[in-house]
C-alpha positions as CSV (number, residue, x, y, z in Angstrom):
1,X,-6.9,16.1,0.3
2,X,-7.8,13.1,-1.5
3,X,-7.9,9.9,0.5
4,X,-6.2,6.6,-0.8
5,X,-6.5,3.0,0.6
6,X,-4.1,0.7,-0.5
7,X,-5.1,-3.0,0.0
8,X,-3.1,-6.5,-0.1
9,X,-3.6,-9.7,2.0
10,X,-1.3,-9.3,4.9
11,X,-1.0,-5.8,5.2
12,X,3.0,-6.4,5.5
13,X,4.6,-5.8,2.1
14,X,3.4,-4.2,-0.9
15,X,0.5,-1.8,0.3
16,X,2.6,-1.0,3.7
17,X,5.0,0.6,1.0
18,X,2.2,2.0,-1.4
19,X,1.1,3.7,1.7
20,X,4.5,5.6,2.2
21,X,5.1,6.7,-0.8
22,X,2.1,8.2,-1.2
23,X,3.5,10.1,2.3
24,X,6.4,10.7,1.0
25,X,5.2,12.0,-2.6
26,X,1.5,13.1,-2.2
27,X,1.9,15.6,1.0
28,X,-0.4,18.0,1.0
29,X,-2.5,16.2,-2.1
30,X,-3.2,12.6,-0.7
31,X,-4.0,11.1,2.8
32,X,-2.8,7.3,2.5
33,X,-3.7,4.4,4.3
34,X,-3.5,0.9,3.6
35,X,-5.4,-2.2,5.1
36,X,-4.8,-6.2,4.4
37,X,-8.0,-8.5,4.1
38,X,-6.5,-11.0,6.3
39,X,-3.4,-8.7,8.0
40,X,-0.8,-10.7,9.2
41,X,0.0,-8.8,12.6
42,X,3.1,-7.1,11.3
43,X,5.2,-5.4,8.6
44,X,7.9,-7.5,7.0
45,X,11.4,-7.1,7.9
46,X,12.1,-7.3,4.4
47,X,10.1,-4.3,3.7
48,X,11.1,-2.6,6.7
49,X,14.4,-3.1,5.5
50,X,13.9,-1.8,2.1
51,X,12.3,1.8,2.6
52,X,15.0,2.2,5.2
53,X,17.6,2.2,2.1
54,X,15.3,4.8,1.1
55,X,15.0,6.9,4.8
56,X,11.9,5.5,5.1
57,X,10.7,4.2,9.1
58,X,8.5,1.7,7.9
59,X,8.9,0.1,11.6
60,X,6.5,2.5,12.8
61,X,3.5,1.6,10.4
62,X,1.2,-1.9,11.9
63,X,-0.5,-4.0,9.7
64,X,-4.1,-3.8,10.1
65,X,-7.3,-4.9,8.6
66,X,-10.0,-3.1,6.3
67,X,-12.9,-3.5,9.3
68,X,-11.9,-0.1,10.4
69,X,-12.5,1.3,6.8
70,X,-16.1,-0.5,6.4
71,X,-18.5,2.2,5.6
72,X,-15.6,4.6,5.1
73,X,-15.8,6.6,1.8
74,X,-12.2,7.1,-0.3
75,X,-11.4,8.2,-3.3
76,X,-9.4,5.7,-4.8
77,X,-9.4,1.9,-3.3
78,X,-5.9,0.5,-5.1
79,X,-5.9,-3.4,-5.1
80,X,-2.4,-4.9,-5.4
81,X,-3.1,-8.4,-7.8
82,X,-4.4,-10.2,-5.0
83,X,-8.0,-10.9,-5.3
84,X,-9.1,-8.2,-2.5
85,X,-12.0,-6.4,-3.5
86,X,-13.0,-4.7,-0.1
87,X,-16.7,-4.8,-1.0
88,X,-17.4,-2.3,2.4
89,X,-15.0,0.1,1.5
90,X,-17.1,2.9,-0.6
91,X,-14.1,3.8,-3.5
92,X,-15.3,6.1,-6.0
93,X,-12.6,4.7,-8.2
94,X,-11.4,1.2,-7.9
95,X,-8.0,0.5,-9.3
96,X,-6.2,-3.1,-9.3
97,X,-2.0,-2.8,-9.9
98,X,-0.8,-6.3,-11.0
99,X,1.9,-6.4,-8.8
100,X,3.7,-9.9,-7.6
101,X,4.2,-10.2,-3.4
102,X,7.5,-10.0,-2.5
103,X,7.5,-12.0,0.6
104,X,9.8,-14.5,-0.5
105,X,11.8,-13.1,-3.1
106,X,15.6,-12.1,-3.1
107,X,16.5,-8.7,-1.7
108,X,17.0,-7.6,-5.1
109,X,13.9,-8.6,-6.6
110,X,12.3,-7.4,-3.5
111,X,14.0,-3.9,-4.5
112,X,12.6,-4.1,-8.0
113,X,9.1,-4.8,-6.6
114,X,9.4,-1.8,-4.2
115,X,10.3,0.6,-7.2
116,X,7.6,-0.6,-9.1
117,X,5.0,0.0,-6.4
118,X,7.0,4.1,-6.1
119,X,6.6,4.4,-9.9
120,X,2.7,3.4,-9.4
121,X,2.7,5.5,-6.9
122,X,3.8,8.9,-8.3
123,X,1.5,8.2,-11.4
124,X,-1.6,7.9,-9.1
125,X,-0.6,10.8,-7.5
126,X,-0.4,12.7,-10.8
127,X,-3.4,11.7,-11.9
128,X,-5.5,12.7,-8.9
């Protein structure tokens, strides 16, 4: 199994949902983890909220910083438009998705973020 790190700032929206759909879609392909450079101690409600329409527990995930994946070798690092560029993290491919933070957007546009990070999602997975 291939092993993917998403990456955002906080750690509580966008790669907290990169990270499960890669579980949801890449079982048995892909090992998914996600880290923020500056993690914000918890998962959004927002977020929370939104893979739950999908029956998705994101309430069980934490948001957690890269140290613990400093030295750490994976095959795809994936960067979500934020600047991150997790210098310790040993990627053999580094991919950055141009992808706005939904923290404060509507539910809806918060939606349309979400299914823009699943679409991204499945395509990485196919092309692994």
């Amino acid at each position: 199994m291939k092993k993917v790190l998403f990456v955002c700032v906080e750690n509580s929206n966008r790669s907290q949902m990169a990270e499960a759909f890669a579980r949801m879609h890449g079982t048995g392909k892909v090992e998914a983890f996600s880290a923020g450079s500056r993690p914000s101690g918890r998962v959004n409600p927002k977020a929370i909220q939104a893979m739950d329409e999908l029956g998705y527990d994101l309430s069980t995930h934490a948001s957690k910083g890269l140290e613990s994946f400093n030295g750490q070798e994976v095959e795809v690092a994936i960067t979500m438009g934020c600047g991150d560029e997790c210098p310790l993290v040993h990627a053999r491919q580094r991919v950055d998705w141009q992808i706005p933070d939904p923290r404060d957007m509507t539910p809806d546009e918060f939606r349309g973020v979400r299914d823009l990070i699943e679409t991204k999602v499945k395509q990485l997975i196919a092309s692994l």
